[in-house]
C-alpha positions in Angstrom: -20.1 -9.1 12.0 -22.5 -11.9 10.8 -24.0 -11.5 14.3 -24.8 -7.8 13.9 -25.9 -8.7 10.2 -27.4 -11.9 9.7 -28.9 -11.7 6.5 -25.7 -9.9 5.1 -23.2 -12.5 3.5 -21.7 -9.8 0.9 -20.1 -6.7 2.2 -19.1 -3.6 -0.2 -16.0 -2.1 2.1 -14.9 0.9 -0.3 -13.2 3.7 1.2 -13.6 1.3 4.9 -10.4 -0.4 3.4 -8.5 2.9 3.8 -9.6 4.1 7.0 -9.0 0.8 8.8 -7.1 -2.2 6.6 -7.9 -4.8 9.2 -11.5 -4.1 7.7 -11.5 -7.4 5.4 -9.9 -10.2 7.6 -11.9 -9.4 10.5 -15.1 -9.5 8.0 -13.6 -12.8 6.8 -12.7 -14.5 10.2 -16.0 -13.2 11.9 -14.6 -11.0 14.3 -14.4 -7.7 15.7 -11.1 -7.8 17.4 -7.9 -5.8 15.8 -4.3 -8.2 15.7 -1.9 -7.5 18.8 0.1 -5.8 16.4 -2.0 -3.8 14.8 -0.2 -0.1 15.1 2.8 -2.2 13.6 1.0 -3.4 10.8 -0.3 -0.2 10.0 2.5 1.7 10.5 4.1 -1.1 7.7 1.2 -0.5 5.4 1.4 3.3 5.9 5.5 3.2 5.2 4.3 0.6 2.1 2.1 3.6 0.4 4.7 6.2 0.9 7.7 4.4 -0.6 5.4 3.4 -3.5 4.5 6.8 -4.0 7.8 8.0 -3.6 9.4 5.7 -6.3 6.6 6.9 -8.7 6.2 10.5 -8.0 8.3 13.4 -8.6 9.1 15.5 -5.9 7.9 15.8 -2.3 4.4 17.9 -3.4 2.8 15.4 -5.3 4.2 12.7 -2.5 2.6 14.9 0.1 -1.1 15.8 -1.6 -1.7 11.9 -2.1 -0.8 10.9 1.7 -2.6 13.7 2.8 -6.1 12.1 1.2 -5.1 8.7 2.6 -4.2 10.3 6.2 -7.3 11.6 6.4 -9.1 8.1 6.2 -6.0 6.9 8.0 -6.9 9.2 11.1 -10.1 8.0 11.6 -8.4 4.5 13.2 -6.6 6.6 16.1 -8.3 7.7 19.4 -8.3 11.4 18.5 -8.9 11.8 14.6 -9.2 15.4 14.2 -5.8 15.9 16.5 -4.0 13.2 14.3 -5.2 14.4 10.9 -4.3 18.2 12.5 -0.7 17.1 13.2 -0.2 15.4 9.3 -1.4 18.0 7.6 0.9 20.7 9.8 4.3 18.6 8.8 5.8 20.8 6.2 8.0 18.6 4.7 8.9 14.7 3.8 11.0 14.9 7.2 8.4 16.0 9.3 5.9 14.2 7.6 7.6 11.0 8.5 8.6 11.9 11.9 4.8 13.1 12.7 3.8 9.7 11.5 6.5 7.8 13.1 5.7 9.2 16.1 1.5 9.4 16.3 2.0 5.2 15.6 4.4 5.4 18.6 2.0 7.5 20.7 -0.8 5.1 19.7 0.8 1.6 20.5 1.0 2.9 23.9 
């Protein structure tokens, strides 16, 4: 990153952090390459969000309408955006939610 900006040393990240959470320690170790495991971490930090939500909302509505806004920054880290973003907002309920996301991490770590 310092090589693409050299006379940057402060960066404002904002809504970067949500579309891809590796944002900040490859900013900090001067790199532009992901972790081995990064669908696993994701998928971890993904499951983290929901079961926070979960705890702290009522009902699957409100649980649904908040992932939604984070799965559409969330998309933008896959290799077809619009298709994943497609497929999350088409699962109907907290079932299919999680299966849709269990599975486009799955398809991704391919």
């Amino acid at each position: 990153m310092q090589a693409l900006f050299p006379s940057i040393d402060h960066f404002m990240i904002g809504r970067g952090l949500i579309a891809d959470p590796f944002l900040p320690s490859m900013i900090k170790n001067n790199t532009t390459e992901y972790p081995a495991n990064r669908w696993e971490l994701f998928s971890e930090f993904h499951d983290t969000i929901y079961q926070q939500y979960d705890a702290a909302l009522s009902g699957p509505t409100p649980i649904k309408m908040k992932m939604k806004g984070f799965c559409e920054y969330f998309s933008q880290s896959f290799s077809d955006p619009q298709k994943t973003f497609k497929k999350i907002k088409k699962a109907g309920n907290q079932k299919k939610y999680q299966a849709t996301v269990a599975e486009i991490f799955e398809n991704e770590s391919k």
